[in-house]
N, C-alpha and C positions, 0 to 999 in steps of 0.2 A: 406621297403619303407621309413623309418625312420629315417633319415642320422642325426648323434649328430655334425654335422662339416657345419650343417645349419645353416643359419644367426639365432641367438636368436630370432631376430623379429618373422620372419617366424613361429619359434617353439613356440612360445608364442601365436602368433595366432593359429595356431593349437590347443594348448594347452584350448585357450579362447572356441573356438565353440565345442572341446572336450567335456568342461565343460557341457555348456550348453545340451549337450547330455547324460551325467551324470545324469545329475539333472532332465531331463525329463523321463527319466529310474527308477531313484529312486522313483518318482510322481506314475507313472506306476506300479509301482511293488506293491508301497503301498496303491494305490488304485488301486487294479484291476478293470474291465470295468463289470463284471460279479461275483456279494458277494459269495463267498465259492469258487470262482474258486480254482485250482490248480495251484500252481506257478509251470511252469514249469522249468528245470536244466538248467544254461549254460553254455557253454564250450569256452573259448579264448585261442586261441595256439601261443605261443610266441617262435619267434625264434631270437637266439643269434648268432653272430659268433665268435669272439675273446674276450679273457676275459684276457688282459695282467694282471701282477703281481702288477701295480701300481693299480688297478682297483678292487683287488678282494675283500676288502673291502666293496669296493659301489655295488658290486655282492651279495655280504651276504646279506647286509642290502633290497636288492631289494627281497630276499628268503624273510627273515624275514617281510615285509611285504606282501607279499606274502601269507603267512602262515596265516596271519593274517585274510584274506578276502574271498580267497576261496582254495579249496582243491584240491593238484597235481592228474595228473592221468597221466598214462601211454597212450600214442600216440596208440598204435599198440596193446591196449584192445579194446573191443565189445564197443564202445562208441553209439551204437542207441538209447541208453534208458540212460540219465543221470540223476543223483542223483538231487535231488531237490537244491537249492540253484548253486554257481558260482565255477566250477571248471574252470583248470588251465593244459594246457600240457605244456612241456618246448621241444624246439627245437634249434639243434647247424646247421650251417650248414657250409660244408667243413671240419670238423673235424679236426682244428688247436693244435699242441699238450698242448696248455695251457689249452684245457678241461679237459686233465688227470690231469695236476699240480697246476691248479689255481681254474676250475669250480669245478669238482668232489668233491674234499676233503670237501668244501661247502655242497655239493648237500646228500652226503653222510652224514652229520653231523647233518643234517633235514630229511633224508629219501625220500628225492623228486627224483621221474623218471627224465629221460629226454631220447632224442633221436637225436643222431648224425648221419647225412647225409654224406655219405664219396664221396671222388673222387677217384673213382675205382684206378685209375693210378695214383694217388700223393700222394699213400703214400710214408712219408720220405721225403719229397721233401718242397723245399720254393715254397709257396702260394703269391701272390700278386705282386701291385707293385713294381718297384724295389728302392721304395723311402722307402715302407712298406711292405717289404715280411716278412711272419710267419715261423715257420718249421709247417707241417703238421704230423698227428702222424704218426708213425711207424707200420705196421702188430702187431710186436709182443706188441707195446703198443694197440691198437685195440685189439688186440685178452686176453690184460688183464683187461678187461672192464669188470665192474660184471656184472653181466647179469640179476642178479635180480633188480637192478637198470637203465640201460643201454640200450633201444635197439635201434641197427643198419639199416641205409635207404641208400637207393643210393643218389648220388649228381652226376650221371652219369659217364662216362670214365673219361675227362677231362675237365669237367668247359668250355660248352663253351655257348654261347647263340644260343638257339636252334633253336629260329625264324629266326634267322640270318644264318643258313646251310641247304645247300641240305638237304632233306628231308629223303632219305636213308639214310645220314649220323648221323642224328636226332635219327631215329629210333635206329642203331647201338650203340647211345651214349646212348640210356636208356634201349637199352633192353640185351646188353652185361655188362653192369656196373651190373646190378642184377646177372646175370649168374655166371661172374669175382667174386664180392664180396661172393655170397654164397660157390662158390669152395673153396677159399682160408677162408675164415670163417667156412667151415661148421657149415650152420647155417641159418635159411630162411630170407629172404631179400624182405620182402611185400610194405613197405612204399618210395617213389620217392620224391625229392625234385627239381623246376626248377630251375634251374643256375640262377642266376640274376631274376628270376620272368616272365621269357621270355617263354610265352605259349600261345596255342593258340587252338581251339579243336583237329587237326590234332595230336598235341602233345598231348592231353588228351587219344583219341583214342590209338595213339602208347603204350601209357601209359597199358592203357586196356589191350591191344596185346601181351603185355611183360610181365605180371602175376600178375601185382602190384594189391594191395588192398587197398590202397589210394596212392593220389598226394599230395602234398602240394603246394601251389601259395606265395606271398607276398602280397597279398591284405587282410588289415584288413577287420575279418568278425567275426561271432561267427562261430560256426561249428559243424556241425550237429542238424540243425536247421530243418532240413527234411529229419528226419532220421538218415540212412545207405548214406551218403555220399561221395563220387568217389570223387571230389575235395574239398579242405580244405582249408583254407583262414586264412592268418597269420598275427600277427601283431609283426614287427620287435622292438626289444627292447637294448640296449645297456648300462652294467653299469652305463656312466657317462651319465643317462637320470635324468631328473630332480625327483624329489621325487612325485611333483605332476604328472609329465609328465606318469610317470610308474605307479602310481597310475589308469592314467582313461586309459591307456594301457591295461591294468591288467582286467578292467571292459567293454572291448570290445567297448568303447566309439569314438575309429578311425575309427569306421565301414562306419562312412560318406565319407572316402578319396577315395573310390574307383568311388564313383556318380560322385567326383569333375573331378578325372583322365578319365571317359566315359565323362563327358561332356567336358572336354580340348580335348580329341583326335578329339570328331565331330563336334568342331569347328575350329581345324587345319585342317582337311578333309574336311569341308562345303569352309574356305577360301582357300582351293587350288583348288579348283574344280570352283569357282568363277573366280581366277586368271588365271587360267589353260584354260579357255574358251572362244574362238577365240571370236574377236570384231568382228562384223556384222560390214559388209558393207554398208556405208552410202547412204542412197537412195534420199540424194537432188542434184538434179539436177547442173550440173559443172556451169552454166549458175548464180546459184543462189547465190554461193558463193565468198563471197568476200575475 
């Protein structure tokens, strides 16, 4: 949800009520509401998707504080019961092959998990626009993924947005991309990611249907706030974020943008529904008007 190619204003404001959510969190934390309570774990799941060569620097240093704050965990562990204080899962999605040359070497040299979402059908293949397409990795780069580091999720068949297609065709894109990926990986394939962030319950459901044992979304959230959680809430992060920016990323402190984005949709829904409804028929009299 987090686009670094947004006006600075924008991200500065963001950045600003972030804060303040920080800082209310930290109040919170330090005085709990109840003396001897237990602080309970938290978990914020960050996803990446391209980490170029000019970049992999300010990737380090975003590890490095990182390390600093709270503690990596593996995506596709028993996460219902978290460790007291603020972990951290890491998410790629599309699985661009600058994860094996750029992020890995990184991720590897601190010992951090991470979990990469593939496109069933594109491996090997240019990803993106045609102004910025990537190479995406290869089988046999995939298939040289440690594994004790590394594990694998679907990003479906082929990338497309799912709200936006017949509904059997929906279903086909997430429940054959697990199938596809574990054949040619042997290797189980439990975790889903939605293409662009585009879901909706039908899609959660399908989700269900198809074997997974979690989804993952694009809406900052913590996660696994109640429990054993079937959907998961993400907050997108990119290299060239600001220091501070990545900081209250890191601290689950974007969890307000998903209130902002419900309350935008139902007032584009509330004015079209206004707009959309026929003017009544004037009842004064032809006589009276002039």
């Amino acid at each position: 949800m987090e686009y670094t190619d947004q006006p600075a204003w924008k991200r500065a404001v963001k950045c600003a009520i972030s804060l303040g959510v920080f800082s209310t969190d930290q109040m919170r934390r330090t005085f709990p509401p109840i003396a001897g309570a237990a602080k309970r774990g938290r978990l914020v799941v960050l996803y990446y998707h391209s980490v170029p060569p000019a970049e992999r620097e300010l990737f380090a240093r975003q590890l490095d504080m990182l390390l600093r704050h709270a503690r990596p965990l593996r995506s596709d562990e028993e996460l219902n019961c978290l460790p007291v204080g603020d972990s951290v899962a890491i998410t790629f999605d599309d699985g661009f092959e600058n994860f094996l040359t750029q992020a890995l070497p990184e991720l590897e040299k601190r010992r951090i998990p991470s979990t990469v979402f593939l496109i069933a059908e594109g491996m090997n293949r240019e990803f993106g626009s045609a102004e910025s397409s990537e190479k995406l990795l290869s089988l046999e780069q995939v298939q040289s993924l440690p594994r004790r580091l590394v594990s694998l999720g679907s990003h479906t068949l082929s990338h497309p947005l799912l709200t936006e297609i017949e509904e059997a065709v929906a279903r086909r894109e997430i429940y054959e991309s697990r199938v596809k990926l574990e054949s040619i990986l042997d290797r189980p394939v439990t975790e889903f990611s939605f293409p662009f962030g585009g879901f909706n319950q039908k899609l959660v459901a399908a989700a269900r249907d198809a074997g997974y044992r979690r989804v993952y979304t694009t809406l900052p959230a913590f996660a696994f706030e109640d429990g054993n959680d079937f959907v998961i809430g993400r907050v997108r992060v990119d290299p060239t974020d600001w220091p501070m920016e990545f900081r209250l990323k890191l601290s689950g402190a974007y969890r307000w943008l998903p209130i902002v984005f419900s309350a935008k949709r139902w007032a584009i829904e509330a004015a079209r529904r206004i707009w959309q409804k026929p003017v009544a028929q004037s009842t004064t009299p032809r006589s009276m008007v002039r």
